[in-house]
C-alpha positions in Angstrom: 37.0 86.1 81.7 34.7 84.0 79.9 35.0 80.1 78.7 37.2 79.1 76.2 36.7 76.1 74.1 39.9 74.5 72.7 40.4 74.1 69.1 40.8 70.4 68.7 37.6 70.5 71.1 35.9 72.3 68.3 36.6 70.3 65.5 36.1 67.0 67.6 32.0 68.1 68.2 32.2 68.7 64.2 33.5 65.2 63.3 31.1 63.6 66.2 27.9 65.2 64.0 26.6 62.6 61.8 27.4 63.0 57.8 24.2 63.8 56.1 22.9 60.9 54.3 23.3 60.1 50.5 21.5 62.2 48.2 22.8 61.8 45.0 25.8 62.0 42.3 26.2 65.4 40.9 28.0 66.9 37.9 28.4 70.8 37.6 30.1 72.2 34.6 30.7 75.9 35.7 33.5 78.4 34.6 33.2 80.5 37.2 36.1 79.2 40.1 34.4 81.1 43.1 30.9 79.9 42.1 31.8 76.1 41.1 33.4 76.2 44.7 30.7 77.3 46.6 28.2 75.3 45.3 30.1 72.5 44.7 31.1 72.9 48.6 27.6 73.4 49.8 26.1 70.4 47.8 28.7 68.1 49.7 28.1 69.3 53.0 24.4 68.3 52.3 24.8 65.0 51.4 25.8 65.0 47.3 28.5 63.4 46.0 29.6 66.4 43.5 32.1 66.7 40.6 32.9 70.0 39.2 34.8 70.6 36.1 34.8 74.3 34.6 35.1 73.5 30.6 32.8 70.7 28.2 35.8 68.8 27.4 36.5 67.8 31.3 32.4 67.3 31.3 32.8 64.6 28.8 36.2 62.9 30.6 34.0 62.7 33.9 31.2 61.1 32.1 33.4 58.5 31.0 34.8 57.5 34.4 31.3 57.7 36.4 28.1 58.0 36.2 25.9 61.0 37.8 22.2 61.4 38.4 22.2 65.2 37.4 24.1 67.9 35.9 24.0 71.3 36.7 25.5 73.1 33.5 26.4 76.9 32.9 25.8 78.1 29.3 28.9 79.9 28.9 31.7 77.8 29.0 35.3 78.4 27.4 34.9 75.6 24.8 31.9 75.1 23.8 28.1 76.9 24.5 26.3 74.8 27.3 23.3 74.0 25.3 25.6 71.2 23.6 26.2 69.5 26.5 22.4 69.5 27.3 22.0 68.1 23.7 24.2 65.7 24.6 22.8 64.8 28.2 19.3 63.8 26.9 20.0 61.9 23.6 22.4 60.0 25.3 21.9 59.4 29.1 19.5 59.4 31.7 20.8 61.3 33.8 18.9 65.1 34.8 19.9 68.4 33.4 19.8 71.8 35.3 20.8 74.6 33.1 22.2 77.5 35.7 22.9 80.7 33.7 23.2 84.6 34.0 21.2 84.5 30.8 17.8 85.4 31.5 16.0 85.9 28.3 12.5 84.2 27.4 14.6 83.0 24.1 17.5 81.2 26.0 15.0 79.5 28.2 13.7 78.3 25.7 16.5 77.0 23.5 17.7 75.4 27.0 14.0 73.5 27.5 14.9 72.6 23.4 18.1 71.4 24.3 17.1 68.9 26.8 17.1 70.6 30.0 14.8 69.6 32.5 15.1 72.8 34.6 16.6 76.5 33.8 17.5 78.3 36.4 19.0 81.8 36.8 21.4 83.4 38.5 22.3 84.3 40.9 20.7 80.9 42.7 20.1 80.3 46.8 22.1 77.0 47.7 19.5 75.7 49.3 17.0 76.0 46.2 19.5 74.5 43.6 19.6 71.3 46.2 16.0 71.2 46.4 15.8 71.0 43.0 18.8 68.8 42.5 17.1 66.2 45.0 13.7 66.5 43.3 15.0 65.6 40.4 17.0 62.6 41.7 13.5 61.7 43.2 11.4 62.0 40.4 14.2 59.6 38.1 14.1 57.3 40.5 10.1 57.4 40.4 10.1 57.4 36.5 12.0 54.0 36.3 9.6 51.1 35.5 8.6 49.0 38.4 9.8 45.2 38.1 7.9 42.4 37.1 6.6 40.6 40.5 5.4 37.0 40.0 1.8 36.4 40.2 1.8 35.4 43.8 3.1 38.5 44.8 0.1 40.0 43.3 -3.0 41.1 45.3 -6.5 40.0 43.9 -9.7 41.9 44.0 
């Protein structure tokens, strides 16, 4: 008869490992219930702070309450086409834009790159690579903001 662990045992050694640190606020805009789930679920349990809404309208309420780093946006929503949103996104925000469609053509690519996004992306994705991205692109804003002043002092000389 082999070991058994208890159940509350089990979920004690799951609460004992440490939370993953920080990565980054996330907005995903996807109809799809199963899919906003999953990802949405995977990108917490490595560290994002995620909101997912599945129509443009709930996109835009979000925006208004919080602020996010990057959005990860299907193209075919129920209200309104995706591309709007990534219109929207880089005339008006800083924040990053992933565009994560089924549409694959060279000419929705495009239009998406037009739009504003910063990366296209195809499904089906791996969770892992949509992170990676997500985090490089939290990386790279945070690289791309102007360095502050320092006073002279601080300075070196050569």
């Amino acid at each position: 008869m082999g070991t058994m662990t208890p159940i509350t045992s089990q979920i004690d050694q799951q609460a004992a490992s440490p939370a993953p640190a920080f990565q980054g606020s996330v907005i995903m805009v996807e109809d799809d219930h199963e899919l906003r789930e999953m990802l949405a679920e995977y990108l917490t349990r490595v560290g994002f702070e995620v909101v997912a809404v599945d129509t443009g309208l709930k996109f835009y309420h979000a925006l208004a309450e919080q602020r996010f780093q990057v959005a990860v946006i299907d193209l075919g929503l129920p209200d309104m086409n995706g591309l709007q949103l990534a219109d929207y996104i880089h005339q008006n925000t800083t924040m990053r834009c992933i565009i994560l469609t089924a549409r694959d053509a060279v000419d929705d690519r495009v239009a998406g790159y037009d739009a504003g996004a910063d990366l296209y992306m195809v499904k089906p994705v791996d969770c892992r690579e949509l992170a990676a991205a997500i985090s490089r692109k939290i990386k790279r804003a945070t690289a791309d903001q102007p360095v502050r002043e320092s006073n002279q002092e601080d300075c070196w000389r050569l």
